[in-house]
N, C-alpha and C positions, 0 to 999 in steps of 0.2 A: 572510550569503551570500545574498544578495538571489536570485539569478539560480538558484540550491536549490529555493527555493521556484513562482519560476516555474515551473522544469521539471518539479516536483510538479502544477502545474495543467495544464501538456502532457499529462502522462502520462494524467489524470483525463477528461481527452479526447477521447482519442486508445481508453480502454476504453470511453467512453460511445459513440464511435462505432461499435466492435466490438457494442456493445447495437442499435444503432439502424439501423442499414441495414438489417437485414432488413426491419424494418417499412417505412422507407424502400423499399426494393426492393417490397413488395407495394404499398404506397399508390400509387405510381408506375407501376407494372407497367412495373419496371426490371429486370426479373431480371438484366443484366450487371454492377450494381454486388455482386450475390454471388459474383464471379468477382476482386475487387477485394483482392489480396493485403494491400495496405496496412491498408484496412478489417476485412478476417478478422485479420489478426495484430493487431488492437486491445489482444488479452488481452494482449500480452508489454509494456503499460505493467504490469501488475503486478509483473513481473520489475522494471522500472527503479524501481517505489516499494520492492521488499523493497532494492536495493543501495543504495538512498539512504536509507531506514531504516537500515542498518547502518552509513553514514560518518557520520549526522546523530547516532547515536547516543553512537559513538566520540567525534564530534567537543565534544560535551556532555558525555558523562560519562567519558572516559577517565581523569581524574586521579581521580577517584572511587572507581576500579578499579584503581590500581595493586598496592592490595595488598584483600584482600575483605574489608572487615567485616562483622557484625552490623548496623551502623544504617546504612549505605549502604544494604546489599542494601531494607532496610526503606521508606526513601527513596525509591530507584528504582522499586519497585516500586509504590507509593503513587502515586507521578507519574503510572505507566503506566497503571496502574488507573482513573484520572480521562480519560484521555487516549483509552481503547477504549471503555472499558465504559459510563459513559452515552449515549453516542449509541446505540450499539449497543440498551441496550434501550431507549431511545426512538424506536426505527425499529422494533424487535419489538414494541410495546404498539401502534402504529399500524398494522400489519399484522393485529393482534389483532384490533384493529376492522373490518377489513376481512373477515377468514375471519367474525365474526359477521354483519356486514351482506350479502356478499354470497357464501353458499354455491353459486350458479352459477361463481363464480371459481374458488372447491377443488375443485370437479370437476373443472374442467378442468384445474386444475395435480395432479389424480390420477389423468390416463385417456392412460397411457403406454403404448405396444405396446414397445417397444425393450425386449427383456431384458438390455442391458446398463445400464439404466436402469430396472433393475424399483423400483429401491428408493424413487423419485418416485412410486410410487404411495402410497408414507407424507410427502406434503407435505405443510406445515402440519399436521402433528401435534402431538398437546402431548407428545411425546415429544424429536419436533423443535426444539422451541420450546425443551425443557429446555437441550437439546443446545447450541442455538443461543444461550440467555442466557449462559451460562457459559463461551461461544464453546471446545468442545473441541471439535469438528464435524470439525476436520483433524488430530485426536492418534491417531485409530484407524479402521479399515477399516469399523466398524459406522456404517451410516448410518441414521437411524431418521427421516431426512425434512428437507426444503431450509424454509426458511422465505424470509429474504432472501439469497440466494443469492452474491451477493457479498461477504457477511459472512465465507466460507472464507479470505477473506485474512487478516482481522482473529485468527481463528482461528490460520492459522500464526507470526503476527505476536507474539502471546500465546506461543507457543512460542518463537519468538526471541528474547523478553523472558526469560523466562526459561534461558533460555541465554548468554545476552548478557555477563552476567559473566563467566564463566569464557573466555569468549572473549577477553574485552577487555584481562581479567588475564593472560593467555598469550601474545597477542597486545605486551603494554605491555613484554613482557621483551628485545622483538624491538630490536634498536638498527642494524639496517639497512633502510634504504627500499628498495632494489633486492631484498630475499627478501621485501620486504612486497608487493610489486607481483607478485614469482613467487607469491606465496601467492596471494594475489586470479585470478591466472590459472590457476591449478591447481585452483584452486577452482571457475572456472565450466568450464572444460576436461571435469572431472568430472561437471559437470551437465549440461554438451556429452553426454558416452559415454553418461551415462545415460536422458537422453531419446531417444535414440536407438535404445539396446538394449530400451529399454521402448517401442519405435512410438508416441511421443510427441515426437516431433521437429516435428510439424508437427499440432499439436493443442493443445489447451487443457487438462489434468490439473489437477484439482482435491482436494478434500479433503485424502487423508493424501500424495498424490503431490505435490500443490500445497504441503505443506509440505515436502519437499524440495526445492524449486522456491526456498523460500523461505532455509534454511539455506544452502546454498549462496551466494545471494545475498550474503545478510546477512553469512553471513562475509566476501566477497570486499570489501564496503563497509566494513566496522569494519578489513581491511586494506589496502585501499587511503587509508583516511584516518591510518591507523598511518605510512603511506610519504609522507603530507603532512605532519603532525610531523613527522617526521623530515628530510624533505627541503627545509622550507622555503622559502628565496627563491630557492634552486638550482634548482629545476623554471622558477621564472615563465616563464623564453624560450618553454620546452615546452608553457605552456600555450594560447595561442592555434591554433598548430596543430593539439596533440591538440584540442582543442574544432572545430576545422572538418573534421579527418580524421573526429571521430568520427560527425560529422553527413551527411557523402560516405558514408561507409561504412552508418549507417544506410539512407540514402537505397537505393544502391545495395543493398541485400540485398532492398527491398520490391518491387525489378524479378522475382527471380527467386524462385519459389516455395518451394525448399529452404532457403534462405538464411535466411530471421529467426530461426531456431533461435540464430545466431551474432548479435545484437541484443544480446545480455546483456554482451559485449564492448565494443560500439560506448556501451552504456548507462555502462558502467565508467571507460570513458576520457571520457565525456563531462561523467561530474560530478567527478571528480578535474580536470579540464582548470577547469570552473567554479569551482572551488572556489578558485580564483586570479584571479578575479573579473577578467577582461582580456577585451579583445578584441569582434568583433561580435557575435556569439552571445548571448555574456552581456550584452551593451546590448539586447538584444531579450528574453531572459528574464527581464530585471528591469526590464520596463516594466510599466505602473500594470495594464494589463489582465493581464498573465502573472503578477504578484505579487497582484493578485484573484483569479484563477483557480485558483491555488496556495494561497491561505488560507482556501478553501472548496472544497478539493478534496475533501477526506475526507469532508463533509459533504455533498455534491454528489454523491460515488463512493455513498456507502452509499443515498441515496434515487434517484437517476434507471434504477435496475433497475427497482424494484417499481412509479413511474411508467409507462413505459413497458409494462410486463407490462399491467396494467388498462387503459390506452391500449386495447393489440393488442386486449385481452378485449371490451370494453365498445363501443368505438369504432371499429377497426379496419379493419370490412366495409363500415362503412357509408362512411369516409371512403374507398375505396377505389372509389366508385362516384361519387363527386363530382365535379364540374370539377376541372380541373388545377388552378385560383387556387385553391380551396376544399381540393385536395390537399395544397397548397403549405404554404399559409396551416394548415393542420392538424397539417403534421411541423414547420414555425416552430414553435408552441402547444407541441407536447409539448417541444421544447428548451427553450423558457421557462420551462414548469414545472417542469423540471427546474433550471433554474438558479435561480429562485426559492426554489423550498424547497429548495434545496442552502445558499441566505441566508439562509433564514428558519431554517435546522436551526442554521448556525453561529452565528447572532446568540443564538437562544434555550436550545441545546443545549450545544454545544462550547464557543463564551466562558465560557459560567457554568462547567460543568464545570471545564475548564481551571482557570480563575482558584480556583474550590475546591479543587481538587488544588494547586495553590501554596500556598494560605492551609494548609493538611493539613499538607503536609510542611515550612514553615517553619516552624508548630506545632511539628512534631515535632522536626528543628533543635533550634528553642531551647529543648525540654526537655531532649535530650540534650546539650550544651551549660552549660543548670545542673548538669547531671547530675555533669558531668565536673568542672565548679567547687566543687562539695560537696566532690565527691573527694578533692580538690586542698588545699582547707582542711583535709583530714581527717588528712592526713599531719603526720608530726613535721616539726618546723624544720627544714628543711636537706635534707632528704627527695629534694625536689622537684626542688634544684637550683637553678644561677643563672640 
């Protein structure tokens, strides 16, 4: 699903932009582009990677899950674990170097006035850091300090993983597509009331909220790709439309400032719509530049925070008082860097990884595989059957 992955690289974006316009806005002394609905709701591509995490899941491992075993759960997890967790701490060992070499920067990410933000005055701690390597940072209420800060996705993400089973297995019993699709909207509906009732409708919630932010999700992807088994070539008509209703409807909410709350909607229908790989949309998400974009997204999402942060620190003032060309040419620089070593993380980082978590669990496969063949010889004649 070519045009998946694209929209992976949209979304990766579309947050980095949410990151970047403020500085934007100061290098320029633009203060209107902070008044920029589209750009403030940056954060709610993370909503559209946990629901595309959940169909991309399903759509991989659901027969894995039909019924739970021992060596699956083992598998899966093995997979995932290669798939988070080294890049993650090779963004924290390089951030390491950074709190050593420049303790002017931990200051400043320690000298918060906002009491609803006292607990940033423990950044980059090595309490933090623990926190942070083991990514549980969004399983509990105790925050003991931010290190790479968008790493709280990765965090709930690891939660969903773990949960992800039992889902997928309760979810596999389901034999209609039309409760699979009321499930998926019941499900964000839910996350609709509850951002709401918690004055998070129009905010960014992170940590342990942010993993609610992410279940939700997740469920609603793992069943809305349930209601695509299911429903196979009987949707196709449906899917060009849903995919341009769902992109109208996006549009349309970034007009009006209450509205992206209801994005996680438009997000839903959007890659359910893709996932029938028809139409224009999907000829633009799975062009060379949106499926680059998309296979260095992660890679990309996890370094262009802490980039951009030492920018602001280091450089920030100065380029603020520059010509406009030398402004320009400045916030160019920092997207650059940002896409560079979002390449240089995925070339060096994530392929190898990746490709090690494959070589692991097809290891493990074909042990368990002899395993079962021992077995098999172990039995009396006839035992086994024909």
């Amino acid at each position: 699903m070519p045009s998946l992955t694209g929209v992976r690289g949209i979304a990766a974006v579309w947050v980095f932009l949410s990151h970047f316009y403020g500085l934007a806005a100061w290098v320029l002394a633009a203060p209107s582009l902070l008044h920029s609905v589209f750009l403030f709701n940056g954060f709610r591509g993370v909503d559209l990677f946990f629901v595309l995490s959940g169909f991309i899941l399903m759509h991989v491992h659901a027969d894995q899950f039909s019924s739970i075993r021992r060596d699956d759960l083992r598998q899966f997890f093995l997979a995932r674990f290669f798939r988070v967790y080294p890049l993650n701490t090779a963004m924290l060992l390089a951030m390491l170097v950074v709190v050593v070499l420049l303790p002017g920067y931990v200051a400043t990410e320690r000298s918060w006035t906002d009491p609803h933000a006292a607990y940033r005055a423990q950044n980059l701690s090595f309490p933090g850091f623990v926190q942070t390597l083991l990514l549980v940072q969004s399983w509990t209420v105790l925050k003991l300090g931010e290190w790479n800060i968008v790493s709280w996705t990765l965090s709930a993400e690891v939660l969903g993983y773990l949960l992800f089973p039992a889902m997928a297995w309760g979810l596999m019993r389901e034999r209609s597509a039309s409760r699979c699709v009321l499930y998926a909207v019941l499900s964000l509906v839910v996350l609709t009331a509850i951002l709401f009732v918690a004055h998070h409708a129009n905010n960014n919630p992170t940590g342990t909220f942010g993993s609610i932010r992410m279940i939700f999700c997740f469920l609603a992807g793992i069943a809305l790709n349930r209601a695509y088994q299911i429903a196979g070539d009987r949707w196709v008509p449906a899917a060009v439309p849903m995919t341009v209703a769902a992109c109208l409807f996006l549009l349309m909410t970034w007009f009006v400032p209450v509205l992206p709350v209801l994005d996680v909607f438009g997000f839903a229908a959007l890659i359910l719509g893709l996932a029938y790989q028809r139409g224009p949309i999907d000829a633009m998400l799975s062009s060379k530049l949106a499926i680059s974009l998309g296979r260095i997204s992660f890679s990309f999402y996890l370094v262009h925070f802490m980039i951009i942060k030492l920018v602001s620190w280091s450089a920030g003032e100065w380029l603020a008082m520059q010509s406009l060309s030398v402004r320009i040419a400045g916030l160019c620089g920092v997207v650059l860097m940002c896409l560079v070593a979002g390449i240089v993380c995925y070339r060096l980082v994530e392929q190898p990884s990746q490709r090690l978590g494959r070589k692991v669990t097809a290891g493990y496969r074909v042990t368990i595989e002899r395993r079962g063949d021992r077995k098999r010889l172990a039995l009396p004649l006839g035992a086994a059957g024909d």
